[in-house]
N, C-alpha and C positions, 0 to 999 in steps of 0.2 A: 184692815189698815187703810184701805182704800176709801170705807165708808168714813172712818176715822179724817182719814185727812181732808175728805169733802165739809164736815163742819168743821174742820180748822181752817179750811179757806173760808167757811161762810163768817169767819170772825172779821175777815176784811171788811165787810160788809157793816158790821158792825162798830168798828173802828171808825170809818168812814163815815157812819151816822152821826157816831158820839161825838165826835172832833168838829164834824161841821156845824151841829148842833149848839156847842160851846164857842165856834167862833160866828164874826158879824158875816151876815150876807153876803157883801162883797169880796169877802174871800171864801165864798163853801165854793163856788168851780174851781179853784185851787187844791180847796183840802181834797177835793173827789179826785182829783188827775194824782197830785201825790201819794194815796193810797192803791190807786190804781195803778198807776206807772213802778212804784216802790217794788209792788208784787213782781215784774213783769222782769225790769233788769235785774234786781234778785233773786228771782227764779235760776235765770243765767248763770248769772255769777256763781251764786253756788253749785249748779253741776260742773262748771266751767274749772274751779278751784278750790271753793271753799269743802263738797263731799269730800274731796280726798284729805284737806288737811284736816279734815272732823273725824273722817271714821275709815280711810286708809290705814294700811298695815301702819303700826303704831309701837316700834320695838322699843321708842326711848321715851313712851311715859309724856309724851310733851305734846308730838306732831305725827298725822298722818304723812308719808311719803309715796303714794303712788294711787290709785283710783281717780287720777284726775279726768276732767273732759268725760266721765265715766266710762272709763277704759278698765278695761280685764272683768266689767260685769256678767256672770254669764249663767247667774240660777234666774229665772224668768220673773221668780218671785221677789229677786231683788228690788227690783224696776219699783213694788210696791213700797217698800220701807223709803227707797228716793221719792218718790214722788212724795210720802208720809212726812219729811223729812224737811223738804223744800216748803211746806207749810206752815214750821217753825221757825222755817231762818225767817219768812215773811212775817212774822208775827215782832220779833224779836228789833227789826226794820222799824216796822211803821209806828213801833212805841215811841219812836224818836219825836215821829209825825208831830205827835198832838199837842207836844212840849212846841214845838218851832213853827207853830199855825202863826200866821199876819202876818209876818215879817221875813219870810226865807222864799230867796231866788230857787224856784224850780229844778233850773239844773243845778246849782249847788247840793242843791237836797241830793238830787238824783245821784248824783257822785258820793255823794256820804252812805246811801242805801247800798251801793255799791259797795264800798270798804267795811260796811257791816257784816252782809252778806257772802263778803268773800273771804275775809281777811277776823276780823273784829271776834264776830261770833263763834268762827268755828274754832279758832287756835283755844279758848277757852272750852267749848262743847267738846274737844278730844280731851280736854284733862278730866272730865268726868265721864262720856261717854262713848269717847274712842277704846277701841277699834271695833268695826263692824267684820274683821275681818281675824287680824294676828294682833296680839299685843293690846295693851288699857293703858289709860290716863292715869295721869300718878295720883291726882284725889280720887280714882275711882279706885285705885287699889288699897288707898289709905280707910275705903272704905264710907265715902262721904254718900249720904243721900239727898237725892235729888230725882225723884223718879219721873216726872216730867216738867222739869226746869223754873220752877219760883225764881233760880238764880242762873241757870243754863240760859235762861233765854227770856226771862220779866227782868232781871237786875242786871242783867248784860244790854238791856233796848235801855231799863232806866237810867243806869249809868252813862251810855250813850247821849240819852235825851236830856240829863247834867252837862256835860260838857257842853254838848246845842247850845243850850240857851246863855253857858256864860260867854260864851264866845258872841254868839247873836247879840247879845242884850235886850233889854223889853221891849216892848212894845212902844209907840207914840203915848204917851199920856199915861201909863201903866202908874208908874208914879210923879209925883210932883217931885218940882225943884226941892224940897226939905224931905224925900223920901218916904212920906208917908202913901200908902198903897190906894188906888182908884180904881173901882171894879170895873171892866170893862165887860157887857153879859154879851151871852151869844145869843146868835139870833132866832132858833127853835130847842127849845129846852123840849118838846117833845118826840121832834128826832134823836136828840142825846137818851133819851130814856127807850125810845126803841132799839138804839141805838146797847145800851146796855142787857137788854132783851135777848138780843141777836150774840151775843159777847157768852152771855152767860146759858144758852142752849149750844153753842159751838164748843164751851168748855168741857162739856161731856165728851166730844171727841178727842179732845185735847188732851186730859186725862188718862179716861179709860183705853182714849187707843193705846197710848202710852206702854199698855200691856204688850203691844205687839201681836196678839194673837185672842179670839175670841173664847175666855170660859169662864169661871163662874167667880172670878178674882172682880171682875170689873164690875158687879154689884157694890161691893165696900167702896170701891172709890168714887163712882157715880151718885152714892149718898154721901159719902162724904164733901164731895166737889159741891152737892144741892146744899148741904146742912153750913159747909162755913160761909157759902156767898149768903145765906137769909142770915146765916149771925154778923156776918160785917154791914148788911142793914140796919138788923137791932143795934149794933152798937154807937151807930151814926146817931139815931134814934135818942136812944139812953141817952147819949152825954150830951146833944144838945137841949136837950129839956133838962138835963143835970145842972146847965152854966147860962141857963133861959135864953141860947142862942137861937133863930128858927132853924127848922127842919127842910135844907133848903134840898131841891131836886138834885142840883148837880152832885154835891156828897152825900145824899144815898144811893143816887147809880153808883158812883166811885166807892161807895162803901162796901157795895154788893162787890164790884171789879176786887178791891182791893182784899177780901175772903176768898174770891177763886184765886188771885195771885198767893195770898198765903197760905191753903193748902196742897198746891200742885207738888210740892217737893215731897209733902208725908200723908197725899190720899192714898196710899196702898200700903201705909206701913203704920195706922194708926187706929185710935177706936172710934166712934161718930162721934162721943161727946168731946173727945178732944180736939176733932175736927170744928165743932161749936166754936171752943175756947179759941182755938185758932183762927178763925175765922171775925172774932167779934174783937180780939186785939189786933188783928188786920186792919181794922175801922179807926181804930185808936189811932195805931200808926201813922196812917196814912190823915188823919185830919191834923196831927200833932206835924207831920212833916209840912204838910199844906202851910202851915204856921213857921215855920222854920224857915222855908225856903224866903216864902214874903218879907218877912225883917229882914233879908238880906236881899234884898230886889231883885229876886231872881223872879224871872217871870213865865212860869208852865202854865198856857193855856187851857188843859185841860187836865191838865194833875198826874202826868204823867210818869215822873218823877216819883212820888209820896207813894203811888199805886203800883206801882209796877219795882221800881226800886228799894224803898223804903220795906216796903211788904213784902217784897220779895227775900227782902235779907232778913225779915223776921219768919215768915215762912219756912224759910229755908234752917232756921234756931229750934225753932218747934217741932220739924222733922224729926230732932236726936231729942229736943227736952221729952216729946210723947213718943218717943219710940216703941209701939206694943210689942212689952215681955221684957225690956231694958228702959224703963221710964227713969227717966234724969239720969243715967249712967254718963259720969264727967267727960269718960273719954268718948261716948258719941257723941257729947258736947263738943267739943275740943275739935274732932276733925271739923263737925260744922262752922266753926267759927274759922279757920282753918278757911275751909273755901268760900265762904261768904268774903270774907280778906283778900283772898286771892282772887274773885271777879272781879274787884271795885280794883286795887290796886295792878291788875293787868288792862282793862277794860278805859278806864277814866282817862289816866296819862295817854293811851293811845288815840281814842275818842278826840280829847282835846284836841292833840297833837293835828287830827287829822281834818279835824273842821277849821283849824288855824290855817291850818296849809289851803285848803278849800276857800277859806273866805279872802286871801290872798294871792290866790290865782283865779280860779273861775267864778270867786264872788259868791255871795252867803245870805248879804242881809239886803234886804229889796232898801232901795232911797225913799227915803220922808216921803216925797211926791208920790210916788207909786205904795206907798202903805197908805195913806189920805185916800187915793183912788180906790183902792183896793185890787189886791193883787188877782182877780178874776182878771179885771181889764188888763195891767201892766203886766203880765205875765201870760196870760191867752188872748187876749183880747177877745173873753167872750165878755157875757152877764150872767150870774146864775137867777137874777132875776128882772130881765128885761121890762118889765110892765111898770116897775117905778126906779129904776137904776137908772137908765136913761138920759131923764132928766137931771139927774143929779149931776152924773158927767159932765152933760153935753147942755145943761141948759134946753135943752129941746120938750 
């Protein structure tokens, strides 16, 4: 668990590539501190509150009621599964990140990783994988799989990173006055692609630690986690040479992302080839949502949303449609649908709710002036690249 949760932490690392990759210069010492700092007071937060409303004794199906502050821990090897544990709520966090890049005050943000962390994530992770202790989550007795989170914790950050941005609003120039969309590119597409790199060797831990315990179960799902991220490449692939669009970098990292998001709920309950299948309609998804969201001006810097949300709740479909030894069985369907429903509809309203309240108290969306500067300067006043940033400022 331990090794396990060491490459779920090296996903930050990797988040933080893709995200800054995909935005302009003048905000990658931004995106880097937000990734950075997001881990750091969510770490807290959730020993502080969120472990025990996640996996605290859990008699009503709903909510942990005691393990807070991590009180009453007292088998040594527990300390392992927290800390294993604390890598997901981090994950689940900074999904928000890449949707709310250019345009989001610092501590705004900080305060929302905060209510993720604490509050957001884990009330939904006890109805599927509370209690660590007495008692289960009422989809987890209904039966619902998810065995390490497409929707626990990819559609719970995506859903998150929806509300972000209608609250945010886009970007400067994102689109014109008559709504028609203007690409705005990031500044190293080859960071984004290591960036993807680092995302999808972390997945393995992500995954297979999932097991909780090391033995020979975690082969299947570590080929399965490898086989749908190379099929949500191919299918990026395939359909844009299918509709003569180019085969652009940033959706096939996100195509590869959005195959590991849509296996994660049925790599230990499925066959390889339906791990494929799963994997290469993960691609589908998430360029088809990409598309979706644009006609409605909503504005995800790095696809945060389509990949993680989107894929997520198909992910999470394909767990009960390939369930191996009950393929297509309606009622594994039906619970699935069942809690894919019930993330978006507990998660979204609340999300909203709380970035409304945030951008009306401590402030959300940086001013016109400071997004033109770029939020490295108006919010740290560093440069992430002083050698020709400079002059741009400062005229110097």
């Amino acid at each position: 668990m331990v090794l396990a949760g060491a490459l779920v932490f090296f996903m930050q690392a990797g988040f933080a590539l893709l995200e800054s990759g995909l935005s302009r210069a003048k905000n990658s010492v931004n995106v880097i501190m937000k990734n950075y700092a997001d881990l750091c007071v969510g770490s807290i937060a959730f020993c502080l509150v969120g472990y025990g409303l996640m996996f605290g004794n859990n008699p009503s199906g709903w909510l942990g009621v005691d393990h807070f502050l991590l009180s009453a821990v007292e088998d040594p090897g527990e300390y392992a599964f927290v800390f294993f544990q604390i890598m997901f709520v981090a994950t689940a966090a900074t999904i928000a990140s890449g949707s709310m890049a250019e345009r989001t005050r610092f501590g705004g943000y900080l305060f929302g990783a905060i209510g993720i962390c604490a509050f957001i994530y884990p009330v939904f992770g006890s109805w599927v994988w509370g209690s660590y202790y007495e008692g289960s989550g009422w989809l987890g007795e209904m039966g619902f799989i998810d065995f390490a989170g497409s929707t626990v914790v990819h559609s719970v950050g995506g859903w998150c990173a929806l509300a972000a941005i209608i609250i945010l609003g886009p970007r400067l120039g994102r689109f014109s006055s008559g709504g028609e969309p203007r690409s705005i590119p990031g500044h190293n597409l080859n960071y984004m692609a290591l960036g993807g790199f680092i995302l999808w060797l972390g997945w393995f831990g992500f995954n297979a630690g999932s097991t909780l315990a090391a033995d020979s179960s975690i082969g299947l799902i570590a080929l399965n986690t490898h086989l749908a991220a190379a099929s949500g490449v191919v299918s990026i692939v395939t359909v844009s040479f299918m509709f003569g669009e180019p085969v652009l970098a940033r959706n096939v990292v996100n195509g590869g992302i959005a195959g590991l998001v849509s296996i994660t709920a049925g790599c230990a309950s499925m066959d390889p080839w339906f791990a494929v299948v799963t994997g290469f309609f993960g691609g589908v998804v998430m360029m088809a949502g990409d598309q979706f969201l644009e006609e409605r001006q909503l504005d995800d810097v790095v696809g945060a949303v389509s990949v993680h949300g989107f894929a997520g709740a198909w992910g999470t479909l394909a767990a009960g449609l390939f369930l191996s030894g009950q393929l297509f069985d309606p009622q594994v369907i039906w619970v699935q649908v069942v809690g894919v429903c019930a993330a978006f509809v507990w998660t979204f309203p609340t999300a909203l709710l709380m970035f409304f309240l945030i951008s009306k108290t401590v402030g959300l969306r940086a001013g016109d002036i400071d997004q033109r500067r770029g939020l490295d300067y108006s919010e740290h006043f560093e440069l992430g690249y002083p050698e020709f940033q400079q002059t741009a400022l400062h005229g110097k």
